[in-house]
C-alpha positions as CSV (number, residue, x, y, z in Angstrom):
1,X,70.3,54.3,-47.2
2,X,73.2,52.9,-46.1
3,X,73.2,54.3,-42.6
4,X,69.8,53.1,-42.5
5,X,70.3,49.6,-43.0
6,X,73.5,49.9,-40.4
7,X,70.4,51.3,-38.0
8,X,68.6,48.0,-38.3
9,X,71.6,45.5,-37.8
10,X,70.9,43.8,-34.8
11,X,67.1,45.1,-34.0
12,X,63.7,43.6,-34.1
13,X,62.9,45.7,-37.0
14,X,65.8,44.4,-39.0
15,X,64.8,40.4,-38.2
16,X,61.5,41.4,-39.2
17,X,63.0,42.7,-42.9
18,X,65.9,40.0,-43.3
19,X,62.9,37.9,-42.8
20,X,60.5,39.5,-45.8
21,X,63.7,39.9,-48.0
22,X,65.0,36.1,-47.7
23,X,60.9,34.8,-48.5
24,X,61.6,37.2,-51.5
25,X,64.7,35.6,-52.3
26,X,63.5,32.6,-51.8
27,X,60.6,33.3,-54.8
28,X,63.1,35.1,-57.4
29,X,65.9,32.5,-57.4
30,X,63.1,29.6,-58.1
31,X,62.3,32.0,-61.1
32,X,66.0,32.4,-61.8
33,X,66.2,28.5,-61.6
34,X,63.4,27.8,-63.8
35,X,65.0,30.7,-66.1
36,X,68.1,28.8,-66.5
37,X,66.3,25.2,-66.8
38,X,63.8,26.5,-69.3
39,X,63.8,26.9,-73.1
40,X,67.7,27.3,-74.1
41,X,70.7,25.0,-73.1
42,X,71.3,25.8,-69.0
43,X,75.3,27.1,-70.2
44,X,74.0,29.6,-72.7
45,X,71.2,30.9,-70.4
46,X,74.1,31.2,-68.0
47,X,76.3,33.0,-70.0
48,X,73.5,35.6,-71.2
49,X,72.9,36.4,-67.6
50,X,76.4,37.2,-66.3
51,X,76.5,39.2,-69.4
52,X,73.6,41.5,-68.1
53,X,74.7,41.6,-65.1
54,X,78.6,43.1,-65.4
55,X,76.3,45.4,-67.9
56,X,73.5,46.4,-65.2
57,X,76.1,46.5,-62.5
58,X,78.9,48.9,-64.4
59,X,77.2,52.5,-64.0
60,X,77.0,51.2,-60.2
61,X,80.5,50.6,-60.1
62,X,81.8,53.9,-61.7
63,X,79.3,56.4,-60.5
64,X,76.9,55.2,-57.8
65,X,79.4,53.1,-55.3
66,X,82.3,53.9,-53.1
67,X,85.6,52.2,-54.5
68,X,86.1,49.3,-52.3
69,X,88.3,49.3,-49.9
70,X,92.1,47.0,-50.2
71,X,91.2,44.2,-47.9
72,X,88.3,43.3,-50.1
73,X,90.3,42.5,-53.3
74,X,91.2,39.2,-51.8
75,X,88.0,38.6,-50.2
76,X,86.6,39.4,-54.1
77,X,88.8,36.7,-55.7
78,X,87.7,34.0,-53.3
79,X,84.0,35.1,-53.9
80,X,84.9,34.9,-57.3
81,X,86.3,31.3,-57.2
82,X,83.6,30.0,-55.3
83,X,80.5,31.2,-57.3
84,X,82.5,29.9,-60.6
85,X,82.0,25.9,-59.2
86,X,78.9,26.9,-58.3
87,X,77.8,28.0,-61.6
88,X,79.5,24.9,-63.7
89,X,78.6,22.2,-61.5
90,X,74.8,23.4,-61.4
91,X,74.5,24.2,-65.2
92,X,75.7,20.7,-65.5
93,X,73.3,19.4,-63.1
94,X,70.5,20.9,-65.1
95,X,71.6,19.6,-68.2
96,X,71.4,15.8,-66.5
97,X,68.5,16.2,-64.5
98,X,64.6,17.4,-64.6
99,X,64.0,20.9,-63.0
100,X,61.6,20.1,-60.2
101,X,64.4,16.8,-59.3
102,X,67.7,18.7,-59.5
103,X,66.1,21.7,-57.5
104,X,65.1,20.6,-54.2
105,X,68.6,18.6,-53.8
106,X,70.8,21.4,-54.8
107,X,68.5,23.5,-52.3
108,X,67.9,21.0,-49.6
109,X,71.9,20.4,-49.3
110,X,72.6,23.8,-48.7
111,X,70.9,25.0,-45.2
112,X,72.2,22.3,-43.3
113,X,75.9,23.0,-44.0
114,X,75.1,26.9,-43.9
115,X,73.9,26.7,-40.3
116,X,77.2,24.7,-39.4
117,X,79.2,27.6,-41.3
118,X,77.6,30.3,-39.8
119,X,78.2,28.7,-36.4
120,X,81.7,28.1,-37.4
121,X,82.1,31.7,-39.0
122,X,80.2,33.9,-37.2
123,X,79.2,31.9,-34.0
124,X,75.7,32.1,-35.0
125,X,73.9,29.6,-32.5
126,X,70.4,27.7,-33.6
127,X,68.1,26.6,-30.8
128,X,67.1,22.9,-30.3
129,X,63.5,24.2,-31.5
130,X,65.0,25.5,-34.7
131,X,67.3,22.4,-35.7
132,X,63.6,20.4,-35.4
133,X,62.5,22.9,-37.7
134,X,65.7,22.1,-40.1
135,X,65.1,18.6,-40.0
136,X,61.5,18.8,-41.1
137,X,62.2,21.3,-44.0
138,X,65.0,18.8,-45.2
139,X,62.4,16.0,-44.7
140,X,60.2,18.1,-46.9
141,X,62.8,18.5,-49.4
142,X,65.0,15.7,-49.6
143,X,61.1,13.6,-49.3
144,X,60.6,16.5,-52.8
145,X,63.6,15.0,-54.2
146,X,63.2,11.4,-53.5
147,X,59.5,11.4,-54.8
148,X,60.5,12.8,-58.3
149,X,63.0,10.2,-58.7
150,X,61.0,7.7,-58.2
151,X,57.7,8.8,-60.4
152,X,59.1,11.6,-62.6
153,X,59.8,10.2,-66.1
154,X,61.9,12.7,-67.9
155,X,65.7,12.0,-67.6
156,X,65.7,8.9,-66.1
157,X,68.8,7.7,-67.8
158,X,71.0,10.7,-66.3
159,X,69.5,10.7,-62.8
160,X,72.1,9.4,-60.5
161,X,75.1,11.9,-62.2
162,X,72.5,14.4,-61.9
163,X,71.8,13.3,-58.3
164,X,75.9,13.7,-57.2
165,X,76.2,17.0,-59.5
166,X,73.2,18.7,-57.5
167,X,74.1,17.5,-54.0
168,X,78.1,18.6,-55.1
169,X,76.2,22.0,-56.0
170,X,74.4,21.9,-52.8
171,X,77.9,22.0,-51.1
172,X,78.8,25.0,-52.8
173,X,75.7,26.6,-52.0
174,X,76.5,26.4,-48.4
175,X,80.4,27.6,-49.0
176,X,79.3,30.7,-51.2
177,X,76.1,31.4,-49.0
178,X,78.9,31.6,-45.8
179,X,81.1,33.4,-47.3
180,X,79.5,36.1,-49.1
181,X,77.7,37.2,-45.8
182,X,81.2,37.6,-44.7
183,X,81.8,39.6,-47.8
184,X,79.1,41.9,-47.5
185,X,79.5,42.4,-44.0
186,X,83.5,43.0,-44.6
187,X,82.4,46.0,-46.9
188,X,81.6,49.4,-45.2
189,X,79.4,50.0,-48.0
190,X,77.1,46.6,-48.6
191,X,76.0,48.6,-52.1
192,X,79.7,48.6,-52.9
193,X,80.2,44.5,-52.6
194,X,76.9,44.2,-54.3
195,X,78.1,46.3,-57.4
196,X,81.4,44.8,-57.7
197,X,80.4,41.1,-57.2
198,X,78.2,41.9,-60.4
199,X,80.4,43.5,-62.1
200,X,83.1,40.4,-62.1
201,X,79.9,37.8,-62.8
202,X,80.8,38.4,-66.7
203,X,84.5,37.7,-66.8
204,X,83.5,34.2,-67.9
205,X,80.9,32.5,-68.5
206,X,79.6,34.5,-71.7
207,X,83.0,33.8,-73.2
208,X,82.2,30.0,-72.1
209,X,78.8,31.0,-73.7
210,X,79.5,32.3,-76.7
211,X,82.0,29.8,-77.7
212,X,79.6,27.0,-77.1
213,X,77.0,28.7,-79.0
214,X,79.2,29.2,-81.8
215,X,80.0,25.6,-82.0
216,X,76.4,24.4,-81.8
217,X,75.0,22.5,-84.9
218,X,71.9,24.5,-84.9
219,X,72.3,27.5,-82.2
220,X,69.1,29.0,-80.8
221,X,68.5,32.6,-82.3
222,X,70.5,35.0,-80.3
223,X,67.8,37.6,-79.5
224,X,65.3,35.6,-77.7
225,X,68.5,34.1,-75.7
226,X,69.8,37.6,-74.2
227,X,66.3,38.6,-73.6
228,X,66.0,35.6,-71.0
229,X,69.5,37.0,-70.0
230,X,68.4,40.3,-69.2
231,X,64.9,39.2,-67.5
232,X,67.2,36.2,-65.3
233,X,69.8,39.3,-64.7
234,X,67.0,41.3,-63.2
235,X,65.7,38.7,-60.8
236,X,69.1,37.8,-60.2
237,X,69.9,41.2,-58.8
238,X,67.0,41.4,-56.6
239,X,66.7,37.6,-55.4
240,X,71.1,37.8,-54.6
241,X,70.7,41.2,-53.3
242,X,67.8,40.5,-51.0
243,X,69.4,37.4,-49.4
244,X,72.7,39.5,-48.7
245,X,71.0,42.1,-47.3
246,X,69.5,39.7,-45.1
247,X,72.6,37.7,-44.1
248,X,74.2,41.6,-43.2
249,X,70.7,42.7,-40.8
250,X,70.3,39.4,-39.0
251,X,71.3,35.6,-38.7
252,X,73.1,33.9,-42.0
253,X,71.8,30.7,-40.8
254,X,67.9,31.6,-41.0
255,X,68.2,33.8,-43.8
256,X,70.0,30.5,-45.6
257,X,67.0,28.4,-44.6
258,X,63.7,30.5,-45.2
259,X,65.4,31.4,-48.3
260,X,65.0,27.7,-49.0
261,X,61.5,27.7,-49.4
262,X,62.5,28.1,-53.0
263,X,61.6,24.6,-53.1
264,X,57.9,25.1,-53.0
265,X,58.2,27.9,-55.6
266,X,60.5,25.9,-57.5
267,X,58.1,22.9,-57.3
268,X,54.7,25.5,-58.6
269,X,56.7,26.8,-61.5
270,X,57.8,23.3,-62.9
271,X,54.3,22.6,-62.9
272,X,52.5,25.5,-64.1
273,X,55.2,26.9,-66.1
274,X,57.6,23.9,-67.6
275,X,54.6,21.3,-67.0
276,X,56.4,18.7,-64.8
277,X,53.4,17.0,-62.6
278,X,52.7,17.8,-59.2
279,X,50.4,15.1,-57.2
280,X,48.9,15.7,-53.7
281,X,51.9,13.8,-52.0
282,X,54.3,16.2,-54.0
283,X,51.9,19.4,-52.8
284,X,51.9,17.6,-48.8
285,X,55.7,17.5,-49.3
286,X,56.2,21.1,-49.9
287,X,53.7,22.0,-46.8
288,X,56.4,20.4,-44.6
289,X,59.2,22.8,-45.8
290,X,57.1,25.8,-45.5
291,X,56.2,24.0,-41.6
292,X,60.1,23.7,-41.2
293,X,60.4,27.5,-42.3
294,X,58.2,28.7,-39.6
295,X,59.7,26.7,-36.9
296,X,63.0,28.0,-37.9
297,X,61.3,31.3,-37.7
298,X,59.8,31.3,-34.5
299,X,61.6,28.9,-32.6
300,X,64.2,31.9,-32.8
């Protein structure tokens, strides 16, 4: 499979399935999100999942993958570092802000810096076509955001610390976005980055986790919790794994910014799922980012 996928780097065939696999992306990390902003406190759900994940991702590590080679180690530890900001700031973000507020900001941050990364990184070039199509998915989203402040009612009191922790998040979304497409196309084996970037997700945060849990007044049952864990790990899997195999095929920058349709997922499931509200301006809103996705697209 491997030499398959190296086949496809660079081909119309592989655009075509970076494409399909950053749209998927796109829909399993608004489930992840609304995973992790749902029933149980955003750290524990957090915790659960990392758990699964090392768990899922250790018979990959010792009997499916090759060992990687030395120069990732260092590569590893940087991933590592980046993905842990990541995780604290947006678990904080979520416990300050409402789902469908936090969302779009921590997602509409990210694209923009990604493009100028993976110009930076990888000399990755957008045409003037497809920076018009950035600019109206932003719009869309940051119009998302800006519209849910104003009318959404829950958390009002934590909004604007919830505001600077999701648009910090969005940073860090650009940085580990960049940077693990480096990762993965720094591996011979993209399997073998895959396994081990898993495997080290649970060094941490289930301790963190655990010790929170443990000092809660009245903890939530612990069953219920790591079945969320293990359902978020799965999606997690498939939604991270789909987006890296897209940033290895084809262009980080578009894979970064269809995958940021989330948004409108994001924005459906915190209406038919957690029951925020969703009004025709809120539905016109996450037309334009799907608009600004296809520009990107085909402005290509």
């Amino acid at each position: 499979m491997t030499a398959w996928l190296a086949g496809l780097e660079g081909t119309a065939a592989g655009h075509q399935l970076a494409m399909y696999l950053a749209l998927l992306a796109a829909f399993l990390h608004a489930v992840f999100g609304a995973l992790q902003k749902g029933r149980h406190d955003p750290w524990l759900t957090r915790g659960s999942v990392d758990l699964f994940n090392s768990l899922l991702a250790l018979p990959f590590v010792l009997f499916v993958v090759p060992f990687p080679e030395p120069h990732m180690w260092p590569i590893f530890a940087t991933v590592f570092a980046i993905h842990m900001c990541y995780k604290l700031l947006q678990a904080q973000a979520y416990t300050k802000g409402a789902y469908t507020v936090v969302y779009p900001v921590v997602r509409g941050t990210g694209p923009f810096f990604t493009v100028i990364g993976a110009y930076l990184l990888f000399g990755e070039v957008f045409t003037w076509v497809q920076w018009g199509g950035v600019a109206v998915l932003l719009a869309g989203i940051f119009g998302l955001a800006l519209y849910n402040m104003m009318y959404l009612e829950l958390n009002r009191d934590t909004l604007g610390v919830a505001m600077l922790l999701a648009v910090a998040t969005g940073l860090f979304v650009a940085l580990y976005t960049t940077y693990d497409a480096y990762g993965i196309r720094a591996s011979t084996n993209p399997f073998t980055f895959l396994a081990w970037f898993f495997l080290f997700e649970g060094l941490v945060m289930p301790l963190f986790a655990f010790l929170r849990w443990r000092s809660m007044f009245n903890p939530p049952d612990a069953l219920p919790l790591l079945a969320r864990g293990a359902i978020g790990s799965v999606v997690a899997f498939f939604s991270f794994g789909s987006v890296m195999m897209a940033t290895r095929l084809d262009k980080v920058g578009e894979a970064a910014v269809l995958r940021e349709t989330s948004t409108v997922f994001a924005a459906l499931i915190g209406w038919l799922v957690l029951k925020e509200t969703v009004g025709p301006r809120r539905i016109a809103l996450m037309t334009l980012i799907a608009i600004g996705a296809v520009i990107v697209e085909m402005g290509g």
